[in-house]
N, CA, C and O atoms as CSV, one atom per row, in Angstrom:
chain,resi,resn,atom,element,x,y,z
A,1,UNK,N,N,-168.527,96.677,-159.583
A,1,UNK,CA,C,-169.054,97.478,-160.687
A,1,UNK,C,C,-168.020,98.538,-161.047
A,1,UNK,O,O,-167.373,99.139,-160.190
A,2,UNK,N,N,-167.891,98.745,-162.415
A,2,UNK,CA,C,-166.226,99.745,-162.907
A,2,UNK,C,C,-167.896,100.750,-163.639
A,2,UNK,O,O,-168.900,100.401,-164.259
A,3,UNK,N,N,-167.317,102.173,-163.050
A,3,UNK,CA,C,-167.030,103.252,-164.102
A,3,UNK,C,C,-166.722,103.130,-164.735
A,3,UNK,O,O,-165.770,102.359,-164.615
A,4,UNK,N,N,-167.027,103.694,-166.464
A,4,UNK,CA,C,-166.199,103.815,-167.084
A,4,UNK,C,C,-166.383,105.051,-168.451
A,4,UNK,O,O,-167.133,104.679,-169.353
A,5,UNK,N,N,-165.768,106.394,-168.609
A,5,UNK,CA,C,-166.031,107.336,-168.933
A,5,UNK,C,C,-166.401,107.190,-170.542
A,5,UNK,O,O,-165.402,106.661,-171.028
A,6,UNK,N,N,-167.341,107.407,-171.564
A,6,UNK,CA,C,-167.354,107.025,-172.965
A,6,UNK,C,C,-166.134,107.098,-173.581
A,6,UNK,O,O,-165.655,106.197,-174.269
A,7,UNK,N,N,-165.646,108.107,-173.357
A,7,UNK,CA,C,-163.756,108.132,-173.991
A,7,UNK,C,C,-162.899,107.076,-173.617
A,7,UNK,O,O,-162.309,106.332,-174.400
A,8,UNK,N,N,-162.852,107.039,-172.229
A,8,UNK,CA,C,-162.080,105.619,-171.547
A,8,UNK,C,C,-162.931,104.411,-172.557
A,8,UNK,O,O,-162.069,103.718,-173.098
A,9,UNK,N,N,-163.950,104.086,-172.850
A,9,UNK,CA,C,-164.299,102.676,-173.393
A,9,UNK,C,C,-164.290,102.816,-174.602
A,9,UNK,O,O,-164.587,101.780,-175.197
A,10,UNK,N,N,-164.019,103.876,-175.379
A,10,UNK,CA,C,-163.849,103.794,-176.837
A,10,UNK,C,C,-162.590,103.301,-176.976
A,10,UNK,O,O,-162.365,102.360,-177.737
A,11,UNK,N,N,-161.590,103.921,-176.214
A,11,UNK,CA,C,-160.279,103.850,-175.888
A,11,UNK,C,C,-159.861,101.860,-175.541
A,11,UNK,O,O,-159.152,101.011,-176.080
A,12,UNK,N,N,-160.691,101.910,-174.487
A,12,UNK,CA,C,-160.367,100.230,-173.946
A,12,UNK,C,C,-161.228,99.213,-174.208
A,12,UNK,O,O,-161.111,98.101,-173.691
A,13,UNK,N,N,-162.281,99.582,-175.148
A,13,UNK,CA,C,-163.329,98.315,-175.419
A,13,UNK,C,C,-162.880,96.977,-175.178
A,13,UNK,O,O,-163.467,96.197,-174.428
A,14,UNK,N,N,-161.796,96.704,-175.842
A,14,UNK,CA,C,-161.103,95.093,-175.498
A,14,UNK,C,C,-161.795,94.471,-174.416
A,14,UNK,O,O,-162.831,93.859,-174.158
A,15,UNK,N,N,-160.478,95.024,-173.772
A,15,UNK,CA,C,-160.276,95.024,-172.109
A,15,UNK,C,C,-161.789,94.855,-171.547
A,15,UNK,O,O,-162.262,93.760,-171.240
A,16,UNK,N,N,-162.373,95.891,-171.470
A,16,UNK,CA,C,-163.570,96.121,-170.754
A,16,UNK,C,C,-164.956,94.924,-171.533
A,16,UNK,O,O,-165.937,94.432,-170.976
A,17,UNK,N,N,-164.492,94.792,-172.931
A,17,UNK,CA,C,-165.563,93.106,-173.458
A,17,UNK,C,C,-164.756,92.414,-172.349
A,17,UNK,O,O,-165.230,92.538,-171.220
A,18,UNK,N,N,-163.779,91.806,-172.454
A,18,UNK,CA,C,-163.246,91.061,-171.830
A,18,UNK,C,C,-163.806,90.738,-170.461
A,18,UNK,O,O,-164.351,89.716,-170.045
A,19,UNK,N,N,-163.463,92.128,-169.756
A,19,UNK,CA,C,-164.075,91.977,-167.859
A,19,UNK,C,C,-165.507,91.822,-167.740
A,19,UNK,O,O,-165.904,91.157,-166.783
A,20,UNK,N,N,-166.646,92.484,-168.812
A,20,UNK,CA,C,-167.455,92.373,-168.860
A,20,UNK,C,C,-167.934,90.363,-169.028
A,20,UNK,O,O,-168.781,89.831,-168.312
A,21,UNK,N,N,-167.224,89.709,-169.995
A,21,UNK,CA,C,-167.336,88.479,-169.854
A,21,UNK,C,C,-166.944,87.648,-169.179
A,21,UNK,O,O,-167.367,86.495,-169.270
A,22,UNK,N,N,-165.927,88.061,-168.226
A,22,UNK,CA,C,-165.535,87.533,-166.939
A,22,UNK,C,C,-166.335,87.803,-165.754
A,22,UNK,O,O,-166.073,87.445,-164.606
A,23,UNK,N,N,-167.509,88.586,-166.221
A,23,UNK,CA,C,-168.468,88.704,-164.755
A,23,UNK,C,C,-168.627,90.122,-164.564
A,23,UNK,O,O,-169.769,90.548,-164.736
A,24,UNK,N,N,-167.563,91.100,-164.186
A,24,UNK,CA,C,-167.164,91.987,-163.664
A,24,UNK,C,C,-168.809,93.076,-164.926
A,24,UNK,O,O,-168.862,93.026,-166.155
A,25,UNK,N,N,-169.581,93.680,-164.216
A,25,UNK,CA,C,-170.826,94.764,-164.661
A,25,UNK,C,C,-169.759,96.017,-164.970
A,25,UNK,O,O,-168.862,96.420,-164.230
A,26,UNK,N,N,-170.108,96.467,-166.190
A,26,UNK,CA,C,-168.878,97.226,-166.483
A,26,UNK,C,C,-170.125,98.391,-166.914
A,26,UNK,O,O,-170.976,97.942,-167.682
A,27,UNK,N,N,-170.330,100.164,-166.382
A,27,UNK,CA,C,-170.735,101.198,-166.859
A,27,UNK,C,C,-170.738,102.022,-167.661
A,27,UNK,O,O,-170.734,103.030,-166.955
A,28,UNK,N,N,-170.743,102.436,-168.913
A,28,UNK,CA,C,-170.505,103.626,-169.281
A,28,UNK,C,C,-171.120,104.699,-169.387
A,28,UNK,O,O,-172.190,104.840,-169.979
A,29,UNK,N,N,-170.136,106.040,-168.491
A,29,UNK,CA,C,-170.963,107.051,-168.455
A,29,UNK,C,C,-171.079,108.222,-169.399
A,29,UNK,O,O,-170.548,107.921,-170.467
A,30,UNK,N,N,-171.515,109.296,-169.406
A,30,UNK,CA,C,-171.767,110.636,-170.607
A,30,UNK,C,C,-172.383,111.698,-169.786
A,30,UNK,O,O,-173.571,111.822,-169.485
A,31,UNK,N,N,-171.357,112.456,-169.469
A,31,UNK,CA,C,-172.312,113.349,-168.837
A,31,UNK,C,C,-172.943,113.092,-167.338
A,31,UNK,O,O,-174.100,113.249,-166.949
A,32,UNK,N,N,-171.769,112.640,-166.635
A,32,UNK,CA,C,-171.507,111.738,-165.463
A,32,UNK,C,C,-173.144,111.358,-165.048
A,32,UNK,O,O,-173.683,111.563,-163.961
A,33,UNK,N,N,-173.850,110.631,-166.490
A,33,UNK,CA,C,-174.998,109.489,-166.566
A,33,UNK,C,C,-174.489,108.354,-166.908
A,33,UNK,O,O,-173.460,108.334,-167.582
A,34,UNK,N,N,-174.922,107.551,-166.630
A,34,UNK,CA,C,-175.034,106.045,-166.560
A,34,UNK,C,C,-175.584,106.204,-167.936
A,34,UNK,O,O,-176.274,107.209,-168.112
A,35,UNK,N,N,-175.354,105.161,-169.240
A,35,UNK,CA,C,-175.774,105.538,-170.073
A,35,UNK,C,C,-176.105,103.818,-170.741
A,35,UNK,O,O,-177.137,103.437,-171.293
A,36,UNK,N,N,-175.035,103.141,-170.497
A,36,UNK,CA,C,-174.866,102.207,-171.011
A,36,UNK,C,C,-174.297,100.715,-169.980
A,36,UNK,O,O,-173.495,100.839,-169.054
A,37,UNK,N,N,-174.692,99.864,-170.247
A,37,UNK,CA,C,-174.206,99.086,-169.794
A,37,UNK,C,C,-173.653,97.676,-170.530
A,37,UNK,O,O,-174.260,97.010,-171.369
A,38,UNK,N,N,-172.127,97.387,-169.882
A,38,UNK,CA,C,-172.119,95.734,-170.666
A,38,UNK,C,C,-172.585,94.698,-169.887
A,38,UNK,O,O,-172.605,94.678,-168.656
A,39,UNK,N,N,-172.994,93.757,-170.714
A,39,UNK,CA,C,-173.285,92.623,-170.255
A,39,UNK,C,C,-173.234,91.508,-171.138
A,39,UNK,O,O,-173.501,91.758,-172.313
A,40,UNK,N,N,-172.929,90.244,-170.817
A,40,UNK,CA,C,-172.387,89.105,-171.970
A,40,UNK,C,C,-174.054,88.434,-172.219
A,40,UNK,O,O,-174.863,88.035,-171.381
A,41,UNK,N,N,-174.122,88.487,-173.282
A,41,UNK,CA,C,-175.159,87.585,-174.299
A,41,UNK,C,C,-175.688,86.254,-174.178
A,41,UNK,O,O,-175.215,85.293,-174.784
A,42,UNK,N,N,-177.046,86.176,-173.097
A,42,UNK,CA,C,-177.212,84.619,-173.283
A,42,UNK,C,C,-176.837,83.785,-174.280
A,42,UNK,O,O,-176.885,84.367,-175.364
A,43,UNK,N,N,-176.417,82.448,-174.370
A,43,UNK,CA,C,-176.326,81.849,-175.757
A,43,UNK,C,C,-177.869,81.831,-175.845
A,43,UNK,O,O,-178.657,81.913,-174.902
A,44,UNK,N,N,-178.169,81.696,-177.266
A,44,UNK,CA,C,-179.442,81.493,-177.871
A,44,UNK,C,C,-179.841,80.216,-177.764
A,44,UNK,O,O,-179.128,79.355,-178.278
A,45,UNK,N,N,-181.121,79.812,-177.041
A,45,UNK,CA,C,-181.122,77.969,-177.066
A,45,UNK,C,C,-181.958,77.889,-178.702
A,45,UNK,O,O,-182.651,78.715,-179.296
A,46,UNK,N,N,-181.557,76.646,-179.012
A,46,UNK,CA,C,-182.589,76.229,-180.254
A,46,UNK,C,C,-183.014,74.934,-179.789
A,46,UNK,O,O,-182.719,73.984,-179.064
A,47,UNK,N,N,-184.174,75.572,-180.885
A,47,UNK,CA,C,-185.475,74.751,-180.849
A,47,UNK,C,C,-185.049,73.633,-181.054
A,47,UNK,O,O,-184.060,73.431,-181.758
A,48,UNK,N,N,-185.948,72.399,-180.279
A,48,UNK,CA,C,-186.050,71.026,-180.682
A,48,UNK,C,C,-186.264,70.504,-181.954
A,48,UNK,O,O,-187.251,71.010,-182.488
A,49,UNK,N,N,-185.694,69.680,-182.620
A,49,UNK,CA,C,-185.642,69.362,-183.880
A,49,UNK,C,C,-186.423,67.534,-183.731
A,49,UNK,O,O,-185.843,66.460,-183.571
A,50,UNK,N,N,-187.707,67.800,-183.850
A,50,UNK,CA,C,-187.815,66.487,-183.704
A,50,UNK,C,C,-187.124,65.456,-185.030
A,50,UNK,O,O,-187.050,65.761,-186.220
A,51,UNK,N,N,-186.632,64.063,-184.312
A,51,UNK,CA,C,-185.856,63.576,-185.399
A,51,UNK,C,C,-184.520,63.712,-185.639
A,51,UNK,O,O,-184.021,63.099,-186.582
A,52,UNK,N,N,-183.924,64.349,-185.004
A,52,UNK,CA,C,-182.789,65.197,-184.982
A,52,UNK,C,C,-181.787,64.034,-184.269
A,52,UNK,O,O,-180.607,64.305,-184.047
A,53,UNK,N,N,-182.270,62.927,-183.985
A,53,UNK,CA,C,-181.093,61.736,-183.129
A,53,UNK,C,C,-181.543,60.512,-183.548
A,53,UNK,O,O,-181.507,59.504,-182.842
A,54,UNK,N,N,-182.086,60.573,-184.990
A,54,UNK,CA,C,-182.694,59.566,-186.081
A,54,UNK,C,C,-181.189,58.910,-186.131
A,54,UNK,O,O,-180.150,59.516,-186.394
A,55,UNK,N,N,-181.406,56.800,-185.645
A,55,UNK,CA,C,-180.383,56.501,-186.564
A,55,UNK,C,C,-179.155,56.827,-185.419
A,55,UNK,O,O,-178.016,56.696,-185.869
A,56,UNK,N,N,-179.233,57.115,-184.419
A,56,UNK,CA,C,-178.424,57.373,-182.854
A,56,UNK,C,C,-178.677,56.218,-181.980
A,56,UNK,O,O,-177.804,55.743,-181.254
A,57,UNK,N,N,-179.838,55.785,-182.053
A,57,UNK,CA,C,-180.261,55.311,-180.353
A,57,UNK,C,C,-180.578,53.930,-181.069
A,57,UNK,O,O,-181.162,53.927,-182.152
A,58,UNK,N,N,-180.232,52.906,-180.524
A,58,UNK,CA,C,-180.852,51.508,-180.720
A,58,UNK,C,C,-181.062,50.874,-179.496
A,58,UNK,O,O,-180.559,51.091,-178.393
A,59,UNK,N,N,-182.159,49.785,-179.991
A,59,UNK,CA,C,-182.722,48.958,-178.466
A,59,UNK,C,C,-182.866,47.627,-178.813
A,59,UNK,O,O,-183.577,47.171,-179.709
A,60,UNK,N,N,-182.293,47.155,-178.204
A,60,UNK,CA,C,-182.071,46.000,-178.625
A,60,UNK,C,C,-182.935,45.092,-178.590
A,60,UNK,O,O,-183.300,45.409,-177.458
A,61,UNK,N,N,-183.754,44.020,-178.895
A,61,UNK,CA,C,-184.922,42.876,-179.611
A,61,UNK,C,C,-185.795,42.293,-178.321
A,61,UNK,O,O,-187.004,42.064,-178.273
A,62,UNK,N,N,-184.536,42.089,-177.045
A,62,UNK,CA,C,-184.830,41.540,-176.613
A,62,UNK,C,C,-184.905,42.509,-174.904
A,62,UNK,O,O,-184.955,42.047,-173.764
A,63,UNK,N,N,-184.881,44.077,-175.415
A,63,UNK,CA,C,-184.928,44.793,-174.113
A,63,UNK,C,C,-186.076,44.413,-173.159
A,63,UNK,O,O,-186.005,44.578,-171.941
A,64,UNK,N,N,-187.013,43.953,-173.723
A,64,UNK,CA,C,-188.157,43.751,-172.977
A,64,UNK,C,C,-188.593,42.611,-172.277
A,64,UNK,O,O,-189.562,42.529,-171.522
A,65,UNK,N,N,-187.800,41.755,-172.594
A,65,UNK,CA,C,-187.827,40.398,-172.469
A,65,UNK,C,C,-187.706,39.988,-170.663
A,65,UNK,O,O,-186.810,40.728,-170.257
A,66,UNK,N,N,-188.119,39.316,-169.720
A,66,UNK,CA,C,-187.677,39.119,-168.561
A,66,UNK,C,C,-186.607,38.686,-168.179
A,66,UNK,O,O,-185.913,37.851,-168.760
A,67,UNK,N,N,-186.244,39.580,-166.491
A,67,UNK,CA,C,-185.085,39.194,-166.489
A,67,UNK,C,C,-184.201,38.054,-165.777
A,67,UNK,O,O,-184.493,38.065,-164.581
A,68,UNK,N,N,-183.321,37.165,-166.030
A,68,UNK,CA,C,-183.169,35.862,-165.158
A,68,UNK,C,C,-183.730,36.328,-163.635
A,68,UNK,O,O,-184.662,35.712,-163.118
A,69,UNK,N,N,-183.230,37.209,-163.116
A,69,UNK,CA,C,-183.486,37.285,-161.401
A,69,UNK,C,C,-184.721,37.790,-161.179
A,69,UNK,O,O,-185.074,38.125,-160.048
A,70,UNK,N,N,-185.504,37.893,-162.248
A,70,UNK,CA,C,-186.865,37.910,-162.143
A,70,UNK,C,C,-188.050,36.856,-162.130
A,70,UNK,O,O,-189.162,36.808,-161.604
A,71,UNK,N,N,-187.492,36.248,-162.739
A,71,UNK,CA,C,-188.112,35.094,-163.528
A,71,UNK,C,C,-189.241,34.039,-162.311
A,71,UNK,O,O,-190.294,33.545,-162.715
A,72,UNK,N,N,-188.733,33.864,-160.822
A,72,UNK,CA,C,-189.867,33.371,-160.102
A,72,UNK,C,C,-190.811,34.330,-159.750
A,72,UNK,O,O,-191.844,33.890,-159.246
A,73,UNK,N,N,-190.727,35.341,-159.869
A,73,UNK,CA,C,-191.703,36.639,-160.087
A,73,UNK,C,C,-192.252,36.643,-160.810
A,73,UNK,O,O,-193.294,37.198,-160.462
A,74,UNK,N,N,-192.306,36.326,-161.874
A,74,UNK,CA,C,-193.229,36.361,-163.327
A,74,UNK,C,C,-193.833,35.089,-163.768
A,74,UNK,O,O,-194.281,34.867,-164.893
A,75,UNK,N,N,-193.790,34.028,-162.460
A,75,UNK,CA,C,-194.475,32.554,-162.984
A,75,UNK,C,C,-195.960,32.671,-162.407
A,75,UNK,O,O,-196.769,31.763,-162.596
C-alpha cells in the first residue's frame, strides 16, 4: 500500500493510474487523512442478447441419428 500526499498525485497521476492498475492499492492523503483511494474499474459485464449467435452454430441433419458402435445397443 503507497502513501500518497494530494500534491504528490496531482503531480504523478500517470504513474500512480498506472501502479494502481498493476495491483499495487495506491492512497491519497489531505490533512495526513486517508481521503481517497485508487482502484481499477471492474469491466462492465453486458447483458445477454438473446439471438445474438443467430446464423453461428449449425447441426448437422443427421446429429441425432445412431451411432455405428452403437447400433447392437439400439436393436
Amino acid at each position: 500500500m503507497q502513501q500518497i500526499t494530494l500534491a504528490e498525485a496531482s503531480q504523478n497521476l500517470p504513474e500512480l493510474i498506472e501502479a494502481a492498475l498493476s495491483g499495487e492499492e495506491i492512497i491519497i492523503i489531505k490533512d495526513n487523512q486517508p481521503v481517497v483511494k485508487l482502484t481499477p474499474v471492474s469491466p462492465v459485464k453486458r447483458r445477454r442478447q438473446p439471438g445474438s449467435a443467430k446464423g453461428l452454430i449449425t447441426i448437422s441433419d443427421d446429429f441425432d441419428a445412431p451411432l455405428e458402435d452403437f447400433k447392437e445397443y439400439m436393436e
